[in-house]
C-alpha positions, 0 to 999 in steps of 0.5 A, spaced: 236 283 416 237 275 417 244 273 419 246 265 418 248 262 421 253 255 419 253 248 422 256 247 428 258 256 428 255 260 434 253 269 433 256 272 439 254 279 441 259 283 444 261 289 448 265 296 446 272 291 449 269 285 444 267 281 451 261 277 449 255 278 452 250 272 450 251 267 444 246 264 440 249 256 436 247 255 430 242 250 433 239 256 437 240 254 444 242 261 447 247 263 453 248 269 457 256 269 457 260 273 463 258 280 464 252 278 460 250 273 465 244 276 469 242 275 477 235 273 478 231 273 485 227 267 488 222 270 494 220 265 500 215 267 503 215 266 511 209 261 510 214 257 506 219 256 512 218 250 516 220 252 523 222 249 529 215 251 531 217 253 539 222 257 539 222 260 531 214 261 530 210 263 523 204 266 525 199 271 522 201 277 526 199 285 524 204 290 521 204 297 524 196 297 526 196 295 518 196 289 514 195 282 517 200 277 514 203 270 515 211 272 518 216 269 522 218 271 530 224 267 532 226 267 540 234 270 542 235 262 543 240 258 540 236 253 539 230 256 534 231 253 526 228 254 520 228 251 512 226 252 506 228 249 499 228 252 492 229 247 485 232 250 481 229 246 475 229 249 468 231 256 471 238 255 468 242 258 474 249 257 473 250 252 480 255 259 483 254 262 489 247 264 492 246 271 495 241 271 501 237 276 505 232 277 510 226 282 510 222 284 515 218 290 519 220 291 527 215 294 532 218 299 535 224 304 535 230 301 537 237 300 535 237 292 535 240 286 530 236 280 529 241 275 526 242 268 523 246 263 521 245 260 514 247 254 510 246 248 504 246 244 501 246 242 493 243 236 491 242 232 484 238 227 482 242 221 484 245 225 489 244 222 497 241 227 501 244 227 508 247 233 513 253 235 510 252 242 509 256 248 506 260 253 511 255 257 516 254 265 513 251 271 518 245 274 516 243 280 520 238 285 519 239 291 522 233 295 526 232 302 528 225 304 527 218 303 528 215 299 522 220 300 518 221 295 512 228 293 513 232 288 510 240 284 510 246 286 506 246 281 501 251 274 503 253 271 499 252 262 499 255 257 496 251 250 497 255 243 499 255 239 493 257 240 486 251 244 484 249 244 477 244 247 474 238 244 475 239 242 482 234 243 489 238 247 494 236 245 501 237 251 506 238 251 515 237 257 518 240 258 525 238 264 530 246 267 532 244 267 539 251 270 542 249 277 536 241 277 537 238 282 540 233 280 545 228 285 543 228 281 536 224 277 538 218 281 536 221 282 529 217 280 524 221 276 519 216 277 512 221 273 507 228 270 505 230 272 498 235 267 494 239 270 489 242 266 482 245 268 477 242 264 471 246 263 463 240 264 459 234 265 458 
């Protein structure tokens, strides 16, 4: 059956409580409107960080006497940076706070935390890019057994700028020296996941 829709009138689908989940105009764009609004994952693999290369290095290392993969080994040392940077172009992301994780796998059994600050910053076109940065987040894994993948609690990040929907985010990683482990060293870092929530499809 086909519902019509008149000019400048919009088809809202609701829940049980009457809250509208997505809306569809007239013209048929299509948003996804509050509860409906959905949380998408953008995964940045340790090939794509751009580490300071000495105290934080990417390298091809071997998993548990398994596979081998490109993976992130950063020092207990204040000094050790990586980055990265997603354009959010096209992925209607609504230009909220952005959720971090860091997953990985460590070698040994131990009770050790590997940990880092993160901030960033939002930018768009027009926009200067410069080293005004958002608040610091804490992103800690914790780690406990041998070859176990492993990943951080979700921390939630809101970018420096007034973030709109197609805007490149840039993000900076500090190693937390004063929570690192020094036996973290050896964790090996295999991706960082960023996720938005978007307003439609």
């Amino acid at each position: 059956k086909r519902v019509k829709l008149n000019a400048s009138k919009d088809w809202c689908i609701t829940d049980d409580a009457g809250t509208c989940l997505f809306r569809v105009t007239e013209a048929g764009a299509i948003t996804y409107e509050d509860v409906g609004k959905q949380t998408k994952y953008v995964l940045v693999p340790a090939k794509a960080l751009r580490e300071d290369a000495t105290q934080c290095v990417v390298g091809d290392h071997a998993l548990g006497s398994g596979p081998s993969l490109m993976t992130m080994r950063c020092a207990d040392n204040a000094l050790g940076t990586f980055q990265w940077d997603i354009d959010f172009f096209g992925q209607k992301w609504d230009g909220g706070a952005l959720t971090i994780y860091v997953r990985g796998t460590h070698g040994t059994t131990e009770s050790i935390t590997w940990a880092s600050d993160i901030k960033a910053m939002c930018r768009s076109i027009g926009d200067a890019v410069n080293n005004t940065w958002s608040s610091t987040v804490d992103v800690d894994v914790s780690i406990v057994t041998a070859n176990l993948r492993v990943t951080s609690s979700g921390v939630s990040l809101t970018p420096n700028g007034t973030c709109v929907a197609d805007d490149k985010v840039y993000f900076h990683g500090t190693i937390d020296a004063a929570t690192m482990s020094t036996n973290a060293a050896n964790f090996d870092v295999e991706e960082i996941i960023v996720g938005y929530v978007r307003t439609g499809p």
